[in-house]
C-alpha positions, 0 to 999 in steps of 0.5 A: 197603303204606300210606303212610308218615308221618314226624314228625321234630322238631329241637330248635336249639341256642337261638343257632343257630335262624336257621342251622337254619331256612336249612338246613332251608328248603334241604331242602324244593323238593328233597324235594318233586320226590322219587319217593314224596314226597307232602307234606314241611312244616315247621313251627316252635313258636309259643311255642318257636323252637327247635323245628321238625317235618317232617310227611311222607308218603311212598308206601312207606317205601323210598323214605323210604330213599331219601331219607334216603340223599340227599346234600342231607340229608348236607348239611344234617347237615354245615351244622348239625353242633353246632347241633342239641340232638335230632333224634327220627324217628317212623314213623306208619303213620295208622289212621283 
């Protein structure tokens, strides 16, 4: 199967941008020692704090799964609970 890639964007609540970003850069060493990880990078808006996006390859979308199933990302949930105005998961499977 070809890689899986994962665009995720977080929109923050306009006052709880610094909370979400601690919570996010929690995420990444523990997601990159992941099987199937291949990159996960986080990224914010120049022109909007509020947003953030993970780009993400992942071997096959099981291990993705997998991830997602983890309890570091239940944790993240729980820190940021009220804080997040939308979270949106693309799975893009790259063409060219």
């Amino acid at each position: 199967m070809t890689k899986l890639t994962i665009v995720a964007n977080i929109i923050t609540k306009a006052d709880k941008v610094e909370l979400v970003k601690a919570e996010l850069l929690k995420l990444i060493d523990i997601t990159r020692a992941e099987d199937g990880c291949i990159n996960y990078d986080l990224h914010q808006d120049n022109n909007n704090p509020t947003h953030f996006m993970f780009y993400e390859n992942w071997t096959s979308r099981e291990l993705w799964q997998a991830h997602m199933a983890n309890q570091h990302l239940a944790d993240y949930m729980a820190a940021t609970d009220g804080a997040v105005e939308s979270f949106t998961v693309n799975e893009m499977t790259q063409i060219a």
